[in-house]
N, C-alpha and C positions, 0 to 999 in steps of 0.2 A: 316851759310855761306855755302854756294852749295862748293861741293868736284871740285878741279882742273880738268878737261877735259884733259887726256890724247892723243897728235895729235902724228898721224903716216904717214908719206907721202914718197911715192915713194918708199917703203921700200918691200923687198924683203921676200916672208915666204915659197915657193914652197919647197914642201914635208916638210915639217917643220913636227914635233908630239906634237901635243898639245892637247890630248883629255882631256876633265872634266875641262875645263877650264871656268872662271864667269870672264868677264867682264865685265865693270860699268864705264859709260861716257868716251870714250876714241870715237875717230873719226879717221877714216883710208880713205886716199886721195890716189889714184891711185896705190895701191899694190896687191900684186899677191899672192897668194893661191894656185897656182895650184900644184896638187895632194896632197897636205894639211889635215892631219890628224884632224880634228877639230872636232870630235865624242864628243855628248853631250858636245856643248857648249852652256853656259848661257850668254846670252848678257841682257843689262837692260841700253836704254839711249845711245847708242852704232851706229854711223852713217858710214856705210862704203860707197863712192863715187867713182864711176869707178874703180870699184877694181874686179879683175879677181879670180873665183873660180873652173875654169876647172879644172874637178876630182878629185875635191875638196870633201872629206867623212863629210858632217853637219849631218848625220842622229842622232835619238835621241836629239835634240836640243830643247831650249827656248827660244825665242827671242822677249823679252817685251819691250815696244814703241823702236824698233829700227827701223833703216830707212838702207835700201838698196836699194841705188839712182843709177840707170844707168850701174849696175852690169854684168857681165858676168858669167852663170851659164850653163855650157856645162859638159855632161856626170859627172856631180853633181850628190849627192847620199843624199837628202834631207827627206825622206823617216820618221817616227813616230818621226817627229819634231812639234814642238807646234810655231805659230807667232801670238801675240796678241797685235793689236793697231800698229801696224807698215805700213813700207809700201817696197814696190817693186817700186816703180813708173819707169818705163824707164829700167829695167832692161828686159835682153832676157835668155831666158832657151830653152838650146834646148839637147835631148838624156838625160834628167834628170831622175832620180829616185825618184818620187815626193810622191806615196801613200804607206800607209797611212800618212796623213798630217790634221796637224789644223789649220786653219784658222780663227781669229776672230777680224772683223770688221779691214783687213790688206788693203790697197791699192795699187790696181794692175794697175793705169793709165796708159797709154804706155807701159802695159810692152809685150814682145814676148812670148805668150807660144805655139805658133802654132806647131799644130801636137802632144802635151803633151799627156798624158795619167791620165786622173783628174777622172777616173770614182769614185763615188759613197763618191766624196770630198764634204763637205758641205763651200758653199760663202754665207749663209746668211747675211744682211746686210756689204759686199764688196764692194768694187770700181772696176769695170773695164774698167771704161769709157776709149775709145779709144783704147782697147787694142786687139792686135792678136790671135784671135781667130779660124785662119783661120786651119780649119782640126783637133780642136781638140776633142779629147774624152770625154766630159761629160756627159756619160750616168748615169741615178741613181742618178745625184747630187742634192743638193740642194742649189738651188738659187733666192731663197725667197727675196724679199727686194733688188737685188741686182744692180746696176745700170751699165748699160750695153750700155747707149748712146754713138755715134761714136766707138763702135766696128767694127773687121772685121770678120764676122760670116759664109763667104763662106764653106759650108761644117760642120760645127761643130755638133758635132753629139750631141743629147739632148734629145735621147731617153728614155723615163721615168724618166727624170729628173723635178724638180718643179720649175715653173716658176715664181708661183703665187706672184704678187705684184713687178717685177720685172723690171725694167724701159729700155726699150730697142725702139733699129729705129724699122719702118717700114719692112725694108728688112730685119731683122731677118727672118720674115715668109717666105720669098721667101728662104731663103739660107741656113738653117741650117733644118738638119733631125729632125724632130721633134714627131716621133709614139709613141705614148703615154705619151705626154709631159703634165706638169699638166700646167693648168694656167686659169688664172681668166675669169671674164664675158666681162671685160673692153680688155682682151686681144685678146677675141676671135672675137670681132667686131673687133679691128685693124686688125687682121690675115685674117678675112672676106675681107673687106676692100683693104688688098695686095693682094688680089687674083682677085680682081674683082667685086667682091661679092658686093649685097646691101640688109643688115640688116632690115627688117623691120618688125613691132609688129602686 
């Protein structure tokens, strides 16, 4: 028989100290964390919805199949934290302390990271479809496999980053820096393609 699911709603935890803390199936609905001590914490099955983390300390953390839905994450200090199988969907981050960070196979649909500083993070196989891109720093990364339809790519820097196999619009070519970006055969004809360009053998 699956353990009770722990609900917490509206409930207040600002500057709270709670570091080394392991939570397991508890669901938190519109509460506040800010400036919240939450240094290495373990989350597992763990759903937080509209719930506020401004300068909020998550660094050193683990966060397995958890979902943070429509989050608020301002001057956050997230920093050699591990997320696997989870998701951000709808969630914004802005003035964050994001590297070093792991990433694997988390879901970033809607979410805001514009202007972020992601250099040299790897999104292999990620979601970011739809999501704000506009002016951030992923130089160095790796973005293999990563799905990038309806993003906003104005400006995003992607200098020597890998693109290879990476599902993205058209207008990526035109809008993000791209000097020495890696990427595929099939890419380079699209990029052709938004330039003007016609490919032929």
């Amino acid at each position: 028989m699956d353990a009770e699911i722990e609900e917490f709603v509206g409930e207040d935890f600002s500057e709270a100290r709670l570091p080394r803390q392991h939570w397991v199936r508890r669901h938190y609905t519109g509460c506040t964390f800010r400036d919240a001590d939450l240094s290495e914490l373990r989350t597992e099955h763990v759903v937080f919805t509209d719930c506020d983390f401004t300068g909020a300390d998550l660094s050193d953390g683990e966060h397995i199949v958890t979902a943070f839905r429509s989050c608020t994450f301002a001057r956050t200090s997230l920093w050699h934290s591990v997320f696997r199988s989870s998701t951000m969907m709808g969630s914004t981050f802005e003035q964050c302390r994001l590297r070093p960070v792991e990433f694997d196979e988390v879901d970033f649909t809607l979410v805001s990271l514009g202007r972020a500083d992601l250099r040299g993070v790897d999104f292999t196989d990620c979601r970011l479809r739809e999501a704000n891109l506009v002016e951030t720093d992923l130089r160095n990364s790796d973005l293999r496999a990563v799905d990038l339809h309806g993003a906003r790519t104005f400006g995003v820097r992607l200098e020597n980053a890998d693109l290879r196999g990476a599902h993205v619009d058209a207008s990526l070519w035109t809008t993000a820096k791209l000097t020495g970006t890696k990427i595929d055969l099939a890419q380079a004809v699209a990029m052709a393609a938004a330039h003007g360009m016609v490919v032929e053998q």
